[in-house]
N, C-alpha and C positions, 0 to 999 in steps of 0.2 A: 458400498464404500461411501465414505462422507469426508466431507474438507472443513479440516478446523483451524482457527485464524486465532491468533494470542498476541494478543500488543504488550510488550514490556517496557518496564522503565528500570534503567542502569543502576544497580546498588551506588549506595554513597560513597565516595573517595574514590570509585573505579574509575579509568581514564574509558573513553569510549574505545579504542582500538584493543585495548587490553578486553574491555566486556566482549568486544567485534568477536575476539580470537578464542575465547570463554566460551562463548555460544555457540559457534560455528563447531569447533571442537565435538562439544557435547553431541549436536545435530547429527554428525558422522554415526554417533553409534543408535540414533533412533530406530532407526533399521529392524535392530534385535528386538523391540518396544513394541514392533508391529507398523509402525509408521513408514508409508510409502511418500514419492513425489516431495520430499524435504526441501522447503525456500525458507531462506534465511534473509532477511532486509534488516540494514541496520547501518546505524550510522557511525560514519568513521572519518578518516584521514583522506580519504578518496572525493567526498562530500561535503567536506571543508568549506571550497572555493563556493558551495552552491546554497552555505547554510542561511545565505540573505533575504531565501526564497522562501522558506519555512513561513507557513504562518500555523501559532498555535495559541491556545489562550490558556494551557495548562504546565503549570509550575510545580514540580520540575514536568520536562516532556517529555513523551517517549521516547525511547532510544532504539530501540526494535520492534520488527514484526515477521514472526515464522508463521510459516504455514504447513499442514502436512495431512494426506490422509490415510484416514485408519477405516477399516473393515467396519466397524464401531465405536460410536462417540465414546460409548461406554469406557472404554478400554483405555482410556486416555490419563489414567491416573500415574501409571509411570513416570510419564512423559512429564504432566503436572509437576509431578515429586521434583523432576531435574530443574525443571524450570526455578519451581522455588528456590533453588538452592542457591541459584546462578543472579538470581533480579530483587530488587527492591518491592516490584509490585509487578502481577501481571493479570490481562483483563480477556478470558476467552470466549468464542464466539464458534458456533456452528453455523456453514454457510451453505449455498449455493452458489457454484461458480458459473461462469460463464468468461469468453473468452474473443469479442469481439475482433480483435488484432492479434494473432498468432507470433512472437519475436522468432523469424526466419532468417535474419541479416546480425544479429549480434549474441549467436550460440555462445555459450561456454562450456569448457568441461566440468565434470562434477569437481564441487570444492571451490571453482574459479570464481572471481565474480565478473559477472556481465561488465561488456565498455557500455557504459553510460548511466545514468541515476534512474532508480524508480523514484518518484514522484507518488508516496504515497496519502491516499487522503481519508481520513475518517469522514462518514458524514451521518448526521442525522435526517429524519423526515420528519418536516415543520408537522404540529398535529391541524392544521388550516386545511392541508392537502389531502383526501383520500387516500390508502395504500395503493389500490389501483391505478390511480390518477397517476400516484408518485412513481410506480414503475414503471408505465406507461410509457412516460415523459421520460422515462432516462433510458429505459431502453430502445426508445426510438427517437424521438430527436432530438435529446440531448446524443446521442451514439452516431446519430449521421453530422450534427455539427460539430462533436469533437474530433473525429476522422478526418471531418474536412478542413479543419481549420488548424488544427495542429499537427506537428513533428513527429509524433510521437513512434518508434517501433514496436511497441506492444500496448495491449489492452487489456487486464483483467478486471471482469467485476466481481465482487461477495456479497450477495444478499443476505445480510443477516436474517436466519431463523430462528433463532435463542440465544442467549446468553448461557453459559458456562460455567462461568466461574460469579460467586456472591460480588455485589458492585460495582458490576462492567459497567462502564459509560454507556448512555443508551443510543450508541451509534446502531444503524440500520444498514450501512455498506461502507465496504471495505474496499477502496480501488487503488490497484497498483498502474499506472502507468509508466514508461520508459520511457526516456527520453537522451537524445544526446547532450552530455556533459556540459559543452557551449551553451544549448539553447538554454536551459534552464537558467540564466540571470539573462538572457537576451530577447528582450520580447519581438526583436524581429525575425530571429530563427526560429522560436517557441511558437509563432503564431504561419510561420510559413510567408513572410510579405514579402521576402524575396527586394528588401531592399526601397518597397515601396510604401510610404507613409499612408497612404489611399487604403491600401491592399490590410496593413497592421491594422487603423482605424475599423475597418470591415470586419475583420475576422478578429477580434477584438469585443468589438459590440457584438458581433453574434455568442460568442460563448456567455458573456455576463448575461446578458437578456436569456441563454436556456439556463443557466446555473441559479439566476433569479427564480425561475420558474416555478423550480421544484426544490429550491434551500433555500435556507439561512446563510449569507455566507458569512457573517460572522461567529455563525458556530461551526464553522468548516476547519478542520485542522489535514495539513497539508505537509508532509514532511522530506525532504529529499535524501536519501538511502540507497548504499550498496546491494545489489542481489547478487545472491550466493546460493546456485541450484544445489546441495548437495546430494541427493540423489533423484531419480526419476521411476 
């Protein structure tokens, strides 16, 4: 089994809710494709109030990102085909997943989408830093200070292994975080201060200082999006 990750951008003139309902639709029938565990993130009418929070430096920006896996990357031409049909442009990635924060507290049913925003973020790995070095760092304390310092109900990571598809951005990981709806414009819920400017300040400078560590963050793109498990 392997997990493949495709970031898409919205055909021109389409409204985002209409692409939201386009994509998700299709997603239902991957199934017969071969494709298991089906996530759909994408932004819509839901993600509205939190779009202040986005940071991107790409015109136009993504509008989506599914996820899903297949027995073999191989096989994935299908899948490709619909994709194209439905997006302007899309950029796929074979990953490795990992799963720091399991979402236990905001289940949905197949189709639904989860209460609260993914928080998703492409990143790249500066070439200053070793590979080693750079997973190192994020899978251990970048991972205990974002736990600790943030809201978040879930945690995914994607360690990009390859590229996919010709001219994918040279992002290296692919992180879905969750987060409740509030927090996300609220950096005193988002950081956990509970109301205390001491407590925000703290846990504040500690994420910049690991996020420094091991990125750029001005090549960090961050986007905040609906999840839509459709199957499992």
């Amino acid at each position: 089994m392997e997990k493949l990750v495709y970031v898409l951008w919205c055909p021109s003139g389409a409204s985002a809710d209409d692409f939201s309902t386009e994509l998700r639709s299709a997603a239902t029938g991957w199934s017969g494709l071969g494709a298991r565990r089906v996530v759909v993130n994408v932004v819509d009418r839901f993600v509205e109030p939190a779009m202040s929070a986005r940071l991107t430096h790409l015109e136009p920006p993504p509008m989506a990102v599914v996820s899903f896996w297949l027995d073999a990357c191989d096989d994935r031409g299908p899948i490709e085909a619909e994709l194209a049909r439905r997006t302007a442009r899309f950029a796929g990635y074979l990953v490795v997943e990992s799963v720091p924060l399991v979402n236990t507290t905001r289940k949905a049913g197949p189709g639904e989408r989860t209460r609260g925003i993914n928080m998703i973020a492409l990143i790249e790995r500066p070439e200053r830093i070793p590979y080693e070095r750079w997973i190192e760092h994020w899978h251990g304390h970048h991972k205990r200070v974002a736990l600790e310092t943030q809201c978040t109900y879930a945690y995914v990571r994607n360690v990009v292994v390859r590229p996919l598809t010709a001219d994918a951005p040279p992002w290296a990981g692919i992180v879905e975080e969750g987060f409740p709806a509030e927090a996300v414009t609220n950096p005193m819920l988002w950081y956990r201060a509970e109301g205390s400017p001491e407590t925000l300040e703290k846990n504040l400078g500690r994420m910049i200082e690991s996020v420094q560590a091991f990125l750029d963050i001005d090549k960090v793109e961050s986007h905040p999006m609906s999840e839509y498990r459709i199957s499992e």
